[in-house]
VEXDRENVO-617013 format. One line per field, with one value per atom (N, C-alpha, C): residue number from 0; residue in one letter; atom name; y, x negated, z. Coordinates in steps of 0.1 Angstrom, whole numbers, plus 5000, padded with zeros to 4 digits. Layout:
N
n c(NUM	...)
res c(a	...)
atom c(CA	...)
Y c(Y	...)
X c(X	...)
Z c(Z	...)
***
This chain:
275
n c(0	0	0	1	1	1	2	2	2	3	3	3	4	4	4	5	5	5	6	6	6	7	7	7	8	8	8	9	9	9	10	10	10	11	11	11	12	12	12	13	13	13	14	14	14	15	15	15	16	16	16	17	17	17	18	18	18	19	19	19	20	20	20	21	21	21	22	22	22	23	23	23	24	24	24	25	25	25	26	26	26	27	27	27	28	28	28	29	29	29	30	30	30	31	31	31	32	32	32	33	33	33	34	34	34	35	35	35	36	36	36	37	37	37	38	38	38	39	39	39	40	40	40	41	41	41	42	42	42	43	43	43	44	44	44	45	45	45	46	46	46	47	47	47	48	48	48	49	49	49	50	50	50	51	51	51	52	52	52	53	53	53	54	54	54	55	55	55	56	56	56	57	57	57	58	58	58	59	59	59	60	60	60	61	61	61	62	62	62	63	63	63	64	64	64	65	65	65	66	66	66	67	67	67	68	68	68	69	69	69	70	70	70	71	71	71	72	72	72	73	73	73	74	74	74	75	75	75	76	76	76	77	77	77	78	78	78	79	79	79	80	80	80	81	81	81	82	82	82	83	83	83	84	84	84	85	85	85	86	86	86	87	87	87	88	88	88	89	89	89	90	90	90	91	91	91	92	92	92	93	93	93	94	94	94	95	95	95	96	96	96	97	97	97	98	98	98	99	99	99	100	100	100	101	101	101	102	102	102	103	103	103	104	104	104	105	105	105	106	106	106	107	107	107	108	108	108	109	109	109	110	110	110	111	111	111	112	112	112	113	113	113	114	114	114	115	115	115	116	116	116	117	117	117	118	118	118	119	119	119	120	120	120	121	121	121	122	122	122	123	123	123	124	124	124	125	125	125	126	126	126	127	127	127	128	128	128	129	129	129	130	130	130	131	131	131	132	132	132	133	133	133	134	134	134	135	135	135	136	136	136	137	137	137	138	138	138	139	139	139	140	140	140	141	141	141	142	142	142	143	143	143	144	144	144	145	145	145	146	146	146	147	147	147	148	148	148	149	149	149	150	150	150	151	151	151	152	152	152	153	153	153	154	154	154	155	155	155	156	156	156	157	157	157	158	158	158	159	159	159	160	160	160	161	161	161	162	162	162	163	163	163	164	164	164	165	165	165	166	166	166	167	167	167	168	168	168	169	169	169	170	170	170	171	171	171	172	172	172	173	173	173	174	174	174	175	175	175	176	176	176	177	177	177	178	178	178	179	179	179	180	180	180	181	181	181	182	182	182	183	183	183	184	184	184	185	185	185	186	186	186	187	187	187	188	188	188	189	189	189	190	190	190	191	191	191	192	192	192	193	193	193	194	194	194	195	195	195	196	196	196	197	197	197	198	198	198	199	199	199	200	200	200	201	201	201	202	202	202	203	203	203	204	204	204	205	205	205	206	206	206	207	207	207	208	208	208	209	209	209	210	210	210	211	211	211	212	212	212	213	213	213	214	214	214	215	215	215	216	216	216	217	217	217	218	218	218	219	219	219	220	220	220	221	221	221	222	222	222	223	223	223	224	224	224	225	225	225	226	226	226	227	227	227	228	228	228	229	229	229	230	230	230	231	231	231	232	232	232	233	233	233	234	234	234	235	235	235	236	236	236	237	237	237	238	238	238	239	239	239	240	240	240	241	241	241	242	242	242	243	243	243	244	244	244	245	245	245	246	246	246	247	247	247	248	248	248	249	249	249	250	250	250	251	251	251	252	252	252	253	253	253	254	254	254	255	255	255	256	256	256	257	257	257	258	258	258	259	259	259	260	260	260	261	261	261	262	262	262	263	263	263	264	264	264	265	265	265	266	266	266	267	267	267	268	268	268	269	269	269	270	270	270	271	271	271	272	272	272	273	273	273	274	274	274)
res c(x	x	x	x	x	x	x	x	x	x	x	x	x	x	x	x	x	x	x	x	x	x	x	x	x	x	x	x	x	x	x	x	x	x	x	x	x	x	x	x	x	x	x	x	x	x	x	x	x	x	x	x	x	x	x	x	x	x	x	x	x	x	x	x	x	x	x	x	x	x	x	x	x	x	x	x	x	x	x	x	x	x	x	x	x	x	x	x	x	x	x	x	x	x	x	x	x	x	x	x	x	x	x	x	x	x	x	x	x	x	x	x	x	x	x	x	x	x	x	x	x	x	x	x	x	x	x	x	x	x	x	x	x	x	x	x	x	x	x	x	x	x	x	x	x	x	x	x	x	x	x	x	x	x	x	x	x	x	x	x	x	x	x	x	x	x	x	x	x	x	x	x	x	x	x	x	x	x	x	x	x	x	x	x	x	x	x	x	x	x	x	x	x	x	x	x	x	x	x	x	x	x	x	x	x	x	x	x	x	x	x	x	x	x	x	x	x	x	x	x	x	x	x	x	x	x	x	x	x	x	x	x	x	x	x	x	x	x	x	x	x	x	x	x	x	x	x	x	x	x	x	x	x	x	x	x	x	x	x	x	x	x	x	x	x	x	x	x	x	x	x	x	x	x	x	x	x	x	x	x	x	x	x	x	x	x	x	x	x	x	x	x	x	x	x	x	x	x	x	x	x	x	x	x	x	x	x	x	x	x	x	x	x	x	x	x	x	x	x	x	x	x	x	x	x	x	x	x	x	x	x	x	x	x	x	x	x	x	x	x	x	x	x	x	x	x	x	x	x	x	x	x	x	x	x	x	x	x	x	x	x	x	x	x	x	x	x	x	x	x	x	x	x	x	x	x	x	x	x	x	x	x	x	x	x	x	x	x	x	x	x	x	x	x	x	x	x	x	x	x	x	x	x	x	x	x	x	x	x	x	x	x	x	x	x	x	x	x	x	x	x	x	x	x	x	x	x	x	x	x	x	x	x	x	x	x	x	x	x	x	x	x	x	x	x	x	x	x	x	x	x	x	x	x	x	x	x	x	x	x	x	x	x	x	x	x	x	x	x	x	x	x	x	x	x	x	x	x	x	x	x	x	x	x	x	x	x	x	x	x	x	x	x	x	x	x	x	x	x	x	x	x	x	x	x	x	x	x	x	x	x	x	x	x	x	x	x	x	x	x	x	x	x	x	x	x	x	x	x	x	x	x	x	x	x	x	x	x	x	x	x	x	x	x	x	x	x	x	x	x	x	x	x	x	x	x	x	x	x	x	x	x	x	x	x	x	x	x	x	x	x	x	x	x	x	x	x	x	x	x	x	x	x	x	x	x	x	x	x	x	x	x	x	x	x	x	x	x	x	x	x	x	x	x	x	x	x	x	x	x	x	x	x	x	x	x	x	x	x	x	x	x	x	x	x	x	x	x	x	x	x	x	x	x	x	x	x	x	x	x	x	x	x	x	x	x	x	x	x	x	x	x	x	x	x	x	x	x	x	x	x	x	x	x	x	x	x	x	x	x	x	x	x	x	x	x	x	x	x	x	x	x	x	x	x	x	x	x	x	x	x	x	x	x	x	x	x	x	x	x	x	x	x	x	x	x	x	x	x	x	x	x	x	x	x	x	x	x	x	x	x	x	x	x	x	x	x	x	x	x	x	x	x	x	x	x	x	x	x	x	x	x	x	x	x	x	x	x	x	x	x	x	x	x	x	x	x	x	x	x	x	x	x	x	x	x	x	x	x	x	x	x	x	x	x	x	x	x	x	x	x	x	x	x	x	x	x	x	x	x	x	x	x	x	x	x	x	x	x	x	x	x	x	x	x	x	x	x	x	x	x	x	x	x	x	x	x	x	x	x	x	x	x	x	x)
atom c(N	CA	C	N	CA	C	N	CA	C	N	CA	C	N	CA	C	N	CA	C	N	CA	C	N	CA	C	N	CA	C	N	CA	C	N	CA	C	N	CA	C	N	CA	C	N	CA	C	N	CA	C	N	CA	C	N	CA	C	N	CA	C	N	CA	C	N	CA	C	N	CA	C	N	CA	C	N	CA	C	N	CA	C	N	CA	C	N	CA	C	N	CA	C	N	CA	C	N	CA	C	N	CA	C	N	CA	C	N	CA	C	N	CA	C	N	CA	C	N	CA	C	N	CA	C	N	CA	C	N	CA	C	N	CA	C	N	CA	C	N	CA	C	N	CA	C	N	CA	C	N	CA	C	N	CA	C	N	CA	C	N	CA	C	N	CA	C	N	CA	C	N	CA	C	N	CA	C	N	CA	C	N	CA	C	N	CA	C	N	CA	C	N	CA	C	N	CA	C	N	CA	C	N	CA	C	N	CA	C	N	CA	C	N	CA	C	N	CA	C	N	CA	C	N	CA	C	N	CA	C	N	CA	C	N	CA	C	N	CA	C	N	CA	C	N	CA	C	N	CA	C	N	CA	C	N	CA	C	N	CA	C	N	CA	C	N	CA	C	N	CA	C	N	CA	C	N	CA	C	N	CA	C	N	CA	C	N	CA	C	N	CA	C	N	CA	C	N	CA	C	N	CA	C	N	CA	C	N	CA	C	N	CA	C	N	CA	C	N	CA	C	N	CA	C	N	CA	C	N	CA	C	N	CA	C	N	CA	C	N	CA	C	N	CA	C	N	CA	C	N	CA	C	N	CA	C	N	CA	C	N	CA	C	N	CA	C	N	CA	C	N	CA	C	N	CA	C	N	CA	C	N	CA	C	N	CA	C	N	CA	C	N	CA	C	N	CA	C	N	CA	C	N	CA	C	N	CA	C	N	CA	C	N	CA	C	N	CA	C	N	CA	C	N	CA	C	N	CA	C	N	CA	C	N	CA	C	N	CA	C	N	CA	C	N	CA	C	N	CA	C	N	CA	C	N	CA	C	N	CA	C	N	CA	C	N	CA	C	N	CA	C	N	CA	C	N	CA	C	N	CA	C	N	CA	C	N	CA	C	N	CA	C	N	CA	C	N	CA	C	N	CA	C	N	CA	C	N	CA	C	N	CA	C	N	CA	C	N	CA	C	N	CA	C	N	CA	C	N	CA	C	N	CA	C	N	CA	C	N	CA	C	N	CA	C	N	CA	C	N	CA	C	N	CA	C	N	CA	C	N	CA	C	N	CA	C	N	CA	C	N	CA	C	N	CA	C	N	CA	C	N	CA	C	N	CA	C	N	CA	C	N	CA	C	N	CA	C	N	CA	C	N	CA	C	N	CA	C	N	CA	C	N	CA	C	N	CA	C	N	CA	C	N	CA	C	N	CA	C	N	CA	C	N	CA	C	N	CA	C	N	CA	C	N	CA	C	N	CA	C	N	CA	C	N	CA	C	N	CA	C	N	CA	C	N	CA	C	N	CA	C	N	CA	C	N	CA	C	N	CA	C	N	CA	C	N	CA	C	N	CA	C	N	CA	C	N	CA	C	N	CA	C	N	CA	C	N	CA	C	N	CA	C	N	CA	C	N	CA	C	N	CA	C	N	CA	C	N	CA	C	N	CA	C	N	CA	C	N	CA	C	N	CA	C	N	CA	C	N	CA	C	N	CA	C	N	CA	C	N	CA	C	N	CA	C	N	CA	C	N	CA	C	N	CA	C	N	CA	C	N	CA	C	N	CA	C	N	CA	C	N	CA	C	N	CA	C	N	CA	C	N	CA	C	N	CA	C	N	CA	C	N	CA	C	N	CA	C	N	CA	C	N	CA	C	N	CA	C	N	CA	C	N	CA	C	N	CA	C	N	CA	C	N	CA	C	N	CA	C	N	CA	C	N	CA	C	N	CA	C	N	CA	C	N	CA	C	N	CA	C	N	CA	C	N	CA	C	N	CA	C	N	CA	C	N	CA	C	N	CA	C	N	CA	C	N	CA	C	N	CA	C	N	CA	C	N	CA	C	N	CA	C	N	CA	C	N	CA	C	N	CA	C	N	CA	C	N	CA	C	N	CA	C	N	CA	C	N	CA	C	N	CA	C	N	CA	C	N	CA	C	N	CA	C	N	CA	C	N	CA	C)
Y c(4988	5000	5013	5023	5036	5043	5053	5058	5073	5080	5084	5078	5064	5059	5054	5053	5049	5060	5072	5087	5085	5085	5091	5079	5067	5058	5060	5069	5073	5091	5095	5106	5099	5095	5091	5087	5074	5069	5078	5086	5098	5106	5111	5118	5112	5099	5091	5090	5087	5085	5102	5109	5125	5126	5124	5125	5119	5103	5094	5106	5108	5117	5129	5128	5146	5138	5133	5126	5125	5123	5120	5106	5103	5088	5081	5068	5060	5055	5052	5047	5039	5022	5015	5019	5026	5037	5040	5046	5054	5043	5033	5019	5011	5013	5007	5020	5029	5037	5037	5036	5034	5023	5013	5002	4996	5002	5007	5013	5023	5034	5026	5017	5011	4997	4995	4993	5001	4995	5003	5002	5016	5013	5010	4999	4998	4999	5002	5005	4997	5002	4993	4980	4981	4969	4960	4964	4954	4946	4958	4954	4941	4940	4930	4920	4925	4907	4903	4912	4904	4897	4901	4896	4885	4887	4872	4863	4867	4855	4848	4856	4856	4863	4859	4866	4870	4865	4864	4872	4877	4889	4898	4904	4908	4927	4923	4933	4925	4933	4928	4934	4928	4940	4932	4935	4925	4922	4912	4905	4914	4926	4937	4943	4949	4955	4947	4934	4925	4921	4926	4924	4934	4946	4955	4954	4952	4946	4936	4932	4922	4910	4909	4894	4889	4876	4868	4858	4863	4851	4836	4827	4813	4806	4795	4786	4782	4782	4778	4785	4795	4806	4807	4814	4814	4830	4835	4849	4854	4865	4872	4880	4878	4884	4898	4906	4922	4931	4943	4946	4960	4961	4973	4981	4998	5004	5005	5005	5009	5023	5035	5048	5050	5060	5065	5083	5086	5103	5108	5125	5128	5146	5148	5159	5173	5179	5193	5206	5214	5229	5238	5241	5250	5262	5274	5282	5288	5283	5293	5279	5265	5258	5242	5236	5221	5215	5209	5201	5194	5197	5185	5177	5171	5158	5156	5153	5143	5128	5120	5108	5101	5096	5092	5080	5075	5060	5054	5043	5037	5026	5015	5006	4998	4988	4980	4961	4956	4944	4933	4924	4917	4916	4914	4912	4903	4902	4890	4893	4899	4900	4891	4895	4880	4888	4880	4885	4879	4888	4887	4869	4865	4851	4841	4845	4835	4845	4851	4858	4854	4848	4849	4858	4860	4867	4877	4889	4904	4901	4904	4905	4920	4920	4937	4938	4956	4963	4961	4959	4956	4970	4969	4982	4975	4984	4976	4974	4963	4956	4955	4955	4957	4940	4944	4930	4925	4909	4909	4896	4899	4885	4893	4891	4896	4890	4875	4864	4867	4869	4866	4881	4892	4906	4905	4897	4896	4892	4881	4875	4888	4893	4904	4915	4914	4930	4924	4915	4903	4910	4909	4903	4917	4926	4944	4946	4945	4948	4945	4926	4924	4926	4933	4936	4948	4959	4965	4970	4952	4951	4949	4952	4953	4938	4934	4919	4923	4908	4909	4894	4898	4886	4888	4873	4874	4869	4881	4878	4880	4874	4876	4887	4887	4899	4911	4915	4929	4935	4921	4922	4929	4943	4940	4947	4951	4959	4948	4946	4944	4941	4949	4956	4963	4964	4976	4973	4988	4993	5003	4996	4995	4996	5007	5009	4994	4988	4975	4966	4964	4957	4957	4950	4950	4941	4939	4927	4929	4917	4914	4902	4905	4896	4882	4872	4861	4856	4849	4843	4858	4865	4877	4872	4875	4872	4879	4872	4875	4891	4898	4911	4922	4915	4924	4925	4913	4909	4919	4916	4926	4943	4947	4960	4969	4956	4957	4961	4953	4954	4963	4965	4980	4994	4998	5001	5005	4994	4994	4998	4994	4994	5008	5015	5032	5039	5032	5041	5037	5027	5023	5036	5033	5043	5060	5064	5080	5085	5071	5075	5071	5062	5056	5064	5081	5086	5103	5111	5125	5130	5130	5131	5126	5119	5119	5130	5131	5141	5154	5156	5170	5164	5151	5146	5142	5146	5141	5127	5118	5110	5103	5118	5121	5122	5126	5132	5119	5106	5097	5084	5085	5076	5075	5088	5092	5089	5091	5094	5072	5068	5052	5048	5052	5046	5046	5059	5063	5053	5054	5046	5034	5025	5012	5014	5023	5024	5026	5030	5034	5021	5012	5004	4989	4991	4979	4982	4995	5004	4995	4990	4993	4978	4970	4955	4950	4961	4954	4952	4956	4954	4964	4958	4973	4976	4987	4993	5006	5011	5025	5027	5020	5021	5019	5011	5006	5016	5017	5035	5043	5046	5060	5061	5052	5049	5049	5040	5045	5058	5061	5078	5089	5087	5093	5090	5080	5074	5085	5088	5094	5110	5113	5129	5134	5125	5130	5135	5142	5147	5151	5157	5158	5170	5177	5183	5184	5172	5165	5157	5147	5144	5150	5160	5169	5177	5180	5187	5173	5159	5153	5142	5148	5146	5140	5146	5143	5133	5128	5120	5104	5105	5096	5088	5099	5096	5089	5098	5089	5076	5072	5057	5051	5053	5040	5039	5048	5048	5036	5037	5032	5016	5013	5004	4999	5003	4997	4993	5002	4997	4983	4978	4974	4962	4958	4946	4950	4954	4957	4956	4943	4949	4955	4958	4965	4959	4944	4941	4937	4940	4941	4960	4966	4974	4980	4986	4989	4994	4995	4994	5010	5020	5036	5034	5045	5048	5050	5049	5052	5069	5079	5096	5099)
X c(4992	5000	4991	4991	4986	4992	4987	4983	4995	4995	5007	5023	5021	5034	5034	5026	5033	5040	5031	5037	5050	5055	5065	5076	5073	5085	5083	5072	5072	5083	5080	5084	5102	5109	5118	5130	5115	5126	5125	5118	5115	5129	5130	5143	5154	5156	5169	5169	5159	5160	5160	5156	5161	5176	5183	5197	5199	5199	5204	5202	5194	5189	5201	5205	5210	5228	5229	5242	5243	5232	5237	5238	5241	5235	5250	5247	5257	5264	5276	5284	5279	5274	5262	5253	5248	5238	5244	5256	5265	5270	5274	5276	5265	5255	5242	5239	5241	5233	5245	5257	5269	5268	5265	5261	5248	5241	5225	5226	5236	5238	5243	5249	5259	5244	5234	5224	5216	5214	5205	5191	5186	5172	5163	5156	5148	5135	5130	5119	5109	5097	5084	5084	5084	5084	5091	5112	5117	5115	5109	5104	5096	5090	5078	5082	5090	5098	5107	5117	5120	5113	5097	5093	5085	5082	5074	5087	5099	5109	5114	5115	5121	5113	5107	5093	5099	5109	5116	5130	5136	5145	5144	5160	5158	5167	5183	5194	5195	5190	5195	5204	5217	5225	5228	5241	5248	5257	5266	5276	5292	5288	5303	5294	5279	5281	5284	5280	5285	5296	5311	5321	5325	5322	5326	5319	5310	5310	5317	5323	5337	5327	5318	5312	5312	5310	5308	5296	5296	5279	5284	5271	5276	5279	5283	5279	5274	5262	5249	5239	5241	5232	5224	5207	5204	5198	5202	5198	5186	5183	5173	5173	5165	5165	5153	5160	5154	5157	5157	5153	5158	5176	5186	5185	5190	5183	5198	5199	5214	5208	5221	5220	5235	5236	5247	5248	5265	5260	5264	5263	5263	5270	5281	5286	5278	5273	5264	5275	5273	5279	5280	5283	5278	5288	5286	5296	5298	5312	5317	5316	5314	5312	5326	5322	5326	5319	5326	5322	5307	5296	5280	5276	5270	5265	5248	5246	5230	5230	5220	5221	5207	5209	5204	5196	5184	5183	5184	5187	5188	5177	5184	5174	5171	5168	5164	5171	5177	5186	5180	5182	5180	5193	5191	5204	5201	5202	5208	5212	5204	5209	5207	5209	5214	5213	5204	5199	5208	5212	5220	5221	5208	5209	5219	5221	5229	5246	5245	5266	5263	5282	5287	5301	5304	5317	5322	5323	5320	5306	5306	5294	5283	5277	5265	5262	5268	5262	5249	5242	5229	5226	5214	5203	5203	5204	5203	5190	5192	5177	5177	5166	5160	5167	5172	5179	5170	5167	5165	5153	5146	5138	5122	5116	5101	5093	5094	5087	5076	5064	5049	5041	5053	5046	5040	5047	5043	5027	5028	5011	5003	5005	5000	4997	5005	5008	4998	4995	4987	4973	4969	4957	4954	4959	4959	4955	4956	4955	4942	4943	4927	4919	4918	4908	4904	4909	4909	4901	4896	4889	4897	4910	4924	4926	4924	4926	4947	4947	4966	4967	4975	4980	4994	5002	5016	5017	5023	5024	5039	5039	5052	5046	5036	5038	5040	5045	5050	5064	5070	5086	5088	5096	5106	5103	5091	5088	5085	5089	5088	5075	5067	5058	5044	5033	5023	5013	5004	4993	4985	4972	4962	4946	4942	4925	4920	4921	4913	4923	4937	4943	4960	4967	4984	4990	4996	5004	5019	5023	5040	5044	5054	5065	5065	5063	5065	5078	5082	5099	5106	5105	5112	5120	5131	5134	5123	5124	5114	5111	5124	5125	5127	5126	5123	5108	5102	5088	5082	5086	5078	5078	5090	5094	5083	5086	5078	5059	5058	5043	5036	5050	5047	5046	5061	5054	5046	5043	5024	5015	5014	5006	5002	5016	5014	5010	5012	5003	4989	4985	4970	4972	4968	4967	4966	4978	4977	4978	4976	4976	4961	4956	4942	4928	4934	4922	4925	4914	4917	4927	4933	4948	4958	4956	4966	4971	4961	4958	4964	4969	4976	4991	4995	5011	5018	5029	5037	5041	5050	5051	5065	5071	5086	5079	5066	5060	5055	5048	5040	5051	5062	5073	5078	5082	5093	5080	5067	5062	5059	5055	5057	5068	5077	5092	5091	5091	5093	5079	5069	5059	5068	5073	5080	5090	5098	5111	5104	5097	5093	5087	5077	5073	5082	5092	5105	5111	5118	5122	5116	5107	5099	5098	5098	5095	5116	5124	5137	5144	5137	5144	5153	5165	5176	5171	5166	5160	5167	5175	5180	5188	5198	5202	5192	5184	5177	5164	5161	5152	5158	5168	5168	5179	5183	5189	5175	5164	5154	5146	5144	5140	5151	5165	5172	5171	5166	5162	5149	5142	5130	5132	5145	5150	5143	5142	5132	5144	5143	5153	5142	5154	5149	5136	5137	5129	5116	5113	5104	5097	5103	5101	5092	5097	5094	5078	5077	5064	5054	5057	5044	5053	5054	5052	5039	5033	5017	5014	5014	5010	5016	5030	5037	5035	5037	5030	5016	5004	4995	4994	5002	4998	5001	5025	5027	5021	5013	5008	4998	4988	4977	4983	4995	4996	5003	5014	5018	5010	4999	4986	4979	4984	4976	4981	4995	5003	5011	5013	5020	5014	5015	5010	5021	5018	5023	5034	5035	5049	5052	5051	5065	5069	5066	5074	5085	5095	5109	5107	5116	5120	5127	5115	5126	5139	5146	5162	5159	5174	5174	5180	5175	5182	5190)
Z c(5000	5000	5000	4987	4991	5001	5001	5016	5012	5003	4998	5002	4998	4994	5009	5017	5033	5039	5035	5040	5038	5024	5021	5026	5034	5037	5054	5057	5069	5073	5064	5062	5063	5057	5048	5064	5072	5085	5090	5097	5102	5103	5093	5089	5095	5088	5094	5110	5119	5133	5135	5130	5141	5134	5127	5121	5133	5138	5143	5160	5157	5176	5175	5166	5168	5169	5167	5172	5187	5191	5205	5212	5227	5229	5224	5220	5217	5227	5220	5233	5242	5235	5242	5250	5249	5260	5267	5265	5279	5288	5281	5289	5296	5289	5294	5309	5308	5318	5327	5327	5340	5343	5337	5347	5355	5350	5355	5368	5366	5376	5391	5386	5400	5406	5402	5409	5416	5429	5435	5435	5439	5442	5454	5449	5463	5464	5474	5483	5478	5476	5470	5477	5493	5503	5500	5493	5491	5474	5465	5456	5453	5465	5467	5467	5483	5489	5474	5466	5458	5447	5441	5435	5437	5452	5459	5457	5458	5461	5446	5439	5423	5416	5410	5399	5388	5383	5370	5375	5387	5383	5374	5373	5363	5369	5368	5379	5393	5403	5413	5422	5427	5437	5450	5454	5464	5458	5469	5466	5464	5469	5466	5453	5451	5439	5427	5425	5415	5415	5425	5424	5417	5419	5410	5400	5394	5381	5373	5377	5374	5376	5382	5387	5397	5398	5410	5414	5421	5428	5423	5419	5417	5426	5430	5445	5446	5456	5460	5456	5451	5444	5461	5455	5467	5465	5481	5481	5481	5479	5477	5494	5502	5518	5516	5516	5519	5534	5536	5546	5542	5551	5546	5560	5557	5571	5574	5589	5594	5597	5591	5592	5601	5606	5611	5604	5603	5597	5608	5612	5620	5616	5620	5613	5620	5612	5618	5615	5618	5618	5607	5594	5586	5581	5585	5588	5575	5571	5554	5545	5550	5541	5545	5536	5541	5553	5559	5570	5564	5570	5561	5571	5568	5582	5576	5586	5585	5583	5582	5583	5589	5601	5611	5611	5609	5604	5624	5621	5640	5635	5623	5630	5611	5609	5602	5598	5590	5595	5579	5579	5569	5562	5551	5541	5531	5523	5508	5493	5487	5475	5460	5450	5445	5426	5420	5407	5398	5385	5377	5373	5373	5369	5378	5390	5401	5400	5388	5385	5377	5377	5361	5360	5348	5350	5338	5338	5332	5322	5311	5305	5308	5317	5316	5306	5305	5290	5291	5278	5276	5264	5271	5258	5244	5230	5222	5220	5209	5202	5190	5185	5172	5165	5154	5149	5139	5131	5118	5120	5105	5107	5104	5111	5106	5098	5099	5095	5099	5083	5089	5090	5094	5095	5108	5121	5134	5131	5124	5129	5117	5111	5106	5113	5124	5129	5143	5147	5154	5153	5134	5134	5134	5130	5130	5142	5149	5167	5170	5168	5172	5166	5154	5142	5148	5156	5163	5177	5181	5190	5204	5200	5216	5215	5231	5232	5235	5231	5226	5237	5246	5254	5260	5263	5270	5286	5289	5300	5312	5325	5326	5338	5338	5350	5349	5337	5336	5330	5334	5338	5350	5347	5334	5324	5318	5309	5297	5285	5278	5269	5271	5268	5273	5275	5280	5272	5277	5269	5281	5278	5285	5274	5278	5273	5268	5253	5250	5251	5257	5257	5256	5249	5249	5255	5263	5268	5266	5258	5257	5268	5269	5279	5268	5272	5262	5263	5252	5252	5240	5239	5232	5219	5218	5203	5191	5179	5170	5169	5164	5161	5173	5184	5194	5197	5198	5197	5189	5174	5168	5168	5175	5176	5189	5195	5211	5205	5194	5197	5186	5177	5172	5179	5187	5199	5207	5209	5221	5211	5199	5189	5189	5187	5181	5195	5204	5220	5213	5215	5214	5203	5188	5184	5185	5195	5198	5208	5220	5236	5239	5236	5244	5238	5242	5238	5244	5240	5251	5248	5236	5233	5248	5252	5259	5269	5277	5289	5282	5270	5262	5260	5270	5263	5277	5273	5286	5282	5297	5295	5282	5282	5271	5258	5251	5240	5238	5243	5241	5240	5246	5242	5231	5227	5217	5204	5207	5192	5194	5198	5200	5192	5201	5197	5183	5178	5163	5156	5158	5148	5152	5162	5160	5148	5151	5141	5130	5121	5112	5102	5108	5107	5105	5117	5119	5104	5101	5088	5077	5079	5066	5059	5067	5070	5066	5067	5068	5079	5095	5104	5110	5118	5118	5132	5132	5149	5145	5145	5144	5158	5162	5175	5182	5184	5199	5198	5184	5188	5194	5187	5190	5203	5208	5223	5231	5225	5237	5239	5227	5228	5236	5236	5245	5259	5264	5277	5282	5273	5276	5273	5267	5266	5254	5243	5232	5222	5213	5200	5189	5183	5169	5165	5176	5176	5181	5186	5194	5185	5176	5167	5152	5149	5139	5141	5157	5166	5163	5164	5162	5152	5143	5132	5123	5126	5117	5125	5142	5142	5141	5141	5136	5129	5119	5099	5099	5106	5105	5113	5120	5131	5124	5118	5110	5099	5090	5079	5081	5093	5091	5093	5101	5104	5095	5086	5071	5059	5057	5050	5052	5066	5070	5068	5070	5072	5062	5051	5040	5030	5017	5003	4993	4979	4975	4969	4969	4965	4977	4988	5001	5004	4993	4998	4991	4999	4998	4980	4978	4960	4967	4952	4951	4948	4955	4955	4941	4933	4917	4923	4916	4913	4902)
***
């Protein structure tokens, strides 16, 4: 593939994913993030205990928040034992306002919670994903990396992230459907490329996502894969738009460029629109 003709199918998704950004988040996202919302957060300490206990969670709540998710614990399911604070509130004085209170911690109690895998019931909205078939661009997009000199390994210890990128090295979650797999390590790909260097220290963590995201979409684009929702739902996760997009621009263009060159010959690519 010349180096022209990648621009211009870079340029081309480009366009289409800030169109797709200026819409707004999709309903799926709005469903994905209200039920996101009704999980709680916890504390690094119980982070731990749940990951010493269940390495492979994924949503974890109780037994009333998974009821209102329209689910139910299995039988025999076994709990997850964390460490919930007993607070009491305490109504204070505030003159010209609504009655306000404080909240008191007393003490500390063990409790039981219980990972999406041990409900069934209500289906949880899920974030979308990149659909389709990559075939042999993955081991392509493989040998790109390590040609590179970046060691490429899977692993589960960086669930639930899908994905990371690290100085010299990528790590995927193993098990991934094909076309998520490959989206994932496009991706990581386009950090390596325009994060693992003094460029970074000039990008926030919203500027380094959204231009990632986009070299995956671009590249996924280009190969036949449909990533248009699951981009550009993840780039609204990170507050990125169309005009965020447009500002690194040039570097977009050049990551997926180098990386379509690279895992692309010239009869795999997309056939000109007729004018």
């Amino acid at each position: 593939m010349k180096v022209e003709q990648a621009k211009q199918i870079a340029e081309k998704a480009i366009e289409q994913l800030a169109d797709n950004l200026e819409r707004g988040h999709s309903e799926g996202l709005r469903m994905y993030l209200a039920a996101m919302a009704k999980f709680p957060k916890y504390s690094f300490h119980n982070l731990m205990l749940i990951v010493s206990q269940k390495p492979d969670a994924t949503n974890v709540a109780g037994f009333r928040t998974w009821q209102q998710l329209g689910r139910f614990v299995k039988k025999g399911a076994k709990g997850i034992f964390i460490i919930a604070p007993i607070v009491r509130r305490q109504p204070v004085e505030a003159e010209g306002t609504e009655e306000a209170s404080t909240v008191k911690l007393l003490s500390f109690r063990g409790v039981y919670v219980f990972d999406q895998s041990d409900t069934d019931g209500s289906p949880i909205a899920e974030f979308s994903k990149c659909e389709g078939e990559p075939n042999e661009y993955t081991e392509r997009l493989k040998q790109f990396v390590v040609a590179r000199g970046v060691q490429l390994e899977y692993s589960e210890d960086i669930r639930p992230a899908l994905g990371r990128c690290s100085p010299g090295k990528i790590e995927l979650l193993p098990g991934l459907p094909s076309a998520v797999e490959f989206s994932t390590l496009a991706h990581e790909t386009g950090h390596h490329l325009l994060h693992q260097s003094a460029r970074r220290a000039e990008t926030t963590k919203r500027v380094r996502e959204t231009e990632a995201e986009a070299v995956a979409f671009v590249v996924c684009s280009a190969i036949g894969l449909e990533a248009t929702k699951s981009s550009s739902d993840y780039i609204h996760l990170y507050a990125g738009d169309k005009d965020l997009l447009a500002e690194s621009l040039q570097h977009i263009q050049q990551a997926s460029s180098e990386i379509m060159q690279a895992i692309m010959a010239e009869k795999d690519c997309p056939e000109p629109e007729a004018h």
